[in-house]
Structure formats: structure tokens, C-alpha cells
C-alpha positions as CSV (number, residue, x, y, z in Angstrom):
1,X,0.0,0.0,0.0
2,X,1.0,3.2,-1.1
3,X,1.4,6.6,0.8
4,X,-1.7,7.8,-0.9
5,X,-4.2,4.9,-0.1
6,X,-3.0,5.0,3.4
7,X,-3.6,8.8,3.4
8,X,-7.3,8.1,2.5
9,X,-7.8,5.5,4.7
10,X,-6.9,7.7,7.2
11,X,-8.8,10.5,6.2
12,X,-12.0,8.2,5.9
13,X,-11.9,7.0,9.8
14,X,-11.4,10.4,10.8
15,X,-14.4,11.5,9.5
16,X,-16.9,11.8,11.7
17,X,-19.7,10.9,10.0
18,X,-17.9,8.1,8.2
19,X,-17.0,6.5,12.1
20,X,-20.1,6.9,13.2
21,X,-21.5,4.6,10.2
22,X,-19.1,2.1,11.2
23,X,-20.1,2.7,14.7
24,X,-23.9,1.9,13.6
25,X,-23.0,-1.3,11.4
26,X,-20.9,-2.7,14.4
27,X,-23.7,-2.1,16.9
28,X,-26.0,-4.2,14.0
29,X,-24.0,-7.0,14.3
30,X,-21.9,-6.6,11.3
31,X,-18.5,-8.3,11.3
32,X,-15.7,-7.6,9.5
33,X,-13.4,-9.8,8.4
34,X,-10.2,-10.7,6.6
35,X,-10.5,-12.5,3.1
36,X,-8.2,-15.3,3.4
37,X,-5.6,-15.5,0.5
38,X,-4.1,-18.6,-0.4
39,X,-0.3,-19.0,0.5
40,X,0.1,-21.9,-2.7
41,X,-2.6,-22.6,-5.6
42,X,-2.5,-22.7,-9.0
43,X,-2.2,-19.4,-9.7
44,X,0.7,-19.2,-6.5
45,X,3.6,-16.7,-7.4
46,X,2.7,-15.6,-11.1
47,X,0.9,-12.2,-12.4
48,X,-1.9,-12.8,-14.9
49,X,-3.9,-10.3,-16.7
50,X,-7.1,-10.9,-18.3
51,X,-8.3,-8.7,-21.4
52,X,-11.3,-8.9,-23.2
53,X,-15.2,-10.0,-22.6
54,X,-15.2,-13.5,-20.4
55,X,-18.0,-15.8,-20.8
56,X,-19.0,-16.9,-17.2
57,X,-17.4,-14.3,-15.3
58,X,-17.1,-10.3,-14.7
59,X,-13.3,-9.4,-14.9
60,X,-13.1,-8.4,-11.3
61,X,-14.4,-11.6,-10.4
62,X,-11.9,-13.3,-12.5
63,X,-9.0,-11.3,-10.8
64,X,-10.5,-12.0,-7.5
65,X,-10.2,-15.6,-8.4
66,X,-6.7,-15.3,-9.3
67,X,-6.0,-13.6,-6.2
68,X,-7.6,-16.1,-4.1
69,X,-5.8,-18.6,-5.9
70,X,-2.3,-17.1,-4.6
71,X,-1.7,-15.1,-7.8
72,X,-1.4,-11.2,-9.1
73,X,-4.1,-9.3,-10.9
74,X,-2.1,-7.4,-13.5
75,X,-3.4,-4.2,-15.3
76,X,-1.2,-3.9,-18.3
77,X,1.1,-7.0,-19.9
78,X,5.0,-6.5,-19.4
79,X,7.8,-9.2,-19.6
80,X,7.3,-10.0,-16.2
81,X,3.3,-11.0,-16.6
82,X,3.3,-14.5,-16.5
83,X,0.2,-15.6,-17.8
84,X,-2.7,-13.5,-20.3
85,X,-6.5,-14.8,-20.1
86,X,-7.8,-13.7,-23.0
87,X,-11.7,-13.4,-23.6
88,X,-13.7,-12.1,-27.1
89,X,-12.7,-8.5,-28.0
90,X,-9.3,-8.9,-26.4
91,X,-7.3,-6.1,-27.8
92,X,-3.9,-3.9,-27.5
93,X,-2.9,-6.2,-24.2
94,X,-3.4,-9.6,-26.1
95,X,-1.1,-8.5,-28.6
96,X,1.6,-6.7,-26.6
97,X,1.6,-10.2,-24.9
98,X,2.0,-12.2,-28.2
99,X,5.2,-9.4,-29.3
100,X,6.3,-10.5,-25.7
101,X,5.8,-13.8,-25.6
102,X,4.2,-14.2,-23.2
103,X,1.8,-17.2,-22.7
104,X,-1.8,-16.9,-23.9
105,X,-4.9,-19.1,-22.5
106,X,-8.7,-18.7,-23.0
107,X,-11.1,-18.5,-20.6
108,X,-12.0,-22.5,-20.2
109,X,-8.2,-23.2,-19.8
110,X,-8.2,-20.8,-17.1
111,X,-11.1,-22.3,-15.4
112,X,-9.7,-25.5,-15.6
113,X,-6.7,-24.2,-14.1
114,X,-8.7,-22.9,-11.0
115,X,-10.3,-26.4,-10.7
116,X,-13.5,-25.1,-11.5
């Protein structure tokens, strides 16, 4: 985390009316918790961006699945993405990872790859 997210976390706890919402949704019985994040998986140690339309999921959910699967969620392909998930309409990314090299899978390879 950077100095600026920290700087607006900050700023939104020391907002009065911001505490006192989370003073309200405690006192409801709301809990808040950690999402675990797996320490191996599939995904464990590698960066993988996915560009384009997927079929069975939204992209945050597919980065949220890559995350919980012990990888990275990249924004833009470099030489150090390991992996590109590529749905319809992929554009500029899937071919900067092709010029790269960089590997290329679909989204039912991907899946298959979660175990799902």
C-alpha cells in the first residue's frame, strides 16, 4: 500500500460521519473480516492479466479468483506477466503479450486451471 491509499484511509476513519457509520453497522452486528488469501494454488507466485469479454465471469471476479488462488491481478502485460487470459474482443494487451511472448490461454483453460 501506497502513501496515498494509506492517506485516504486515514482521512475516511477520521471522519466523523464516516465512524459513526461504522459505529452503527458494528452495533447491527456486522463483522468484519479478513478474506483469506491462499499462501500456494495454482495461480501461487505468477501475475496474470485478463483482457477482453469473459463468458461466465465479470473481470473483477476473475482477478478476484486469481487472487484467491495465490496469484497477481495485473493491469497492463510486461515481460514479467506470466500468464494473459484472453476473452472475445481482447485487444492492444493480447497482442503486446504475443510481441512479448508471453503465454496466452482462453477462458475455459483458465477455469480448468482454478479447478473449476
Amino acid at each position: 500500500m501506497g502513501e496515498i491509499v494509506a492517506g485516504s484511509i486515514v482521512d475516511f476513519f477520521a471522519d466523523p460521519l464516516n465512524a459513526a457509520e461504522v459505529d452503527r453497522l458494528l452495533a447491527a452486528g456486522v463483522t468484519p473480516r479478513a478474506r483469506e488469501v491462499a499462501q500456494g494454488g495454482p495461480f501461487a507466485g505468477m501475475t496474470i492479466v485478463v483482457t477482453g469479454t469473459l463468458e461466465s465471469l465479470s473481470r473483477a471476479e476473475a482477478e478476484q479468483l486469481i487472487r484467491d488462488l495465490g496469484g497477481t491481478a495485473g493491469s497492463s502485460v510486461s515481460k514479467k506477466t506470466s500468464l494473459v487470459v484472453a476473452g472475445e474482443k481482447a485487444g492492444s494487451k493480447l497482442d503486446k503479450a504475443r510481441k512479448l511472448g508471453v503465454p496466452v490461454i482462453g477462458e475455459a483453460e483458465f477455469l480448468a486451471k482454478a479447478g473449476r
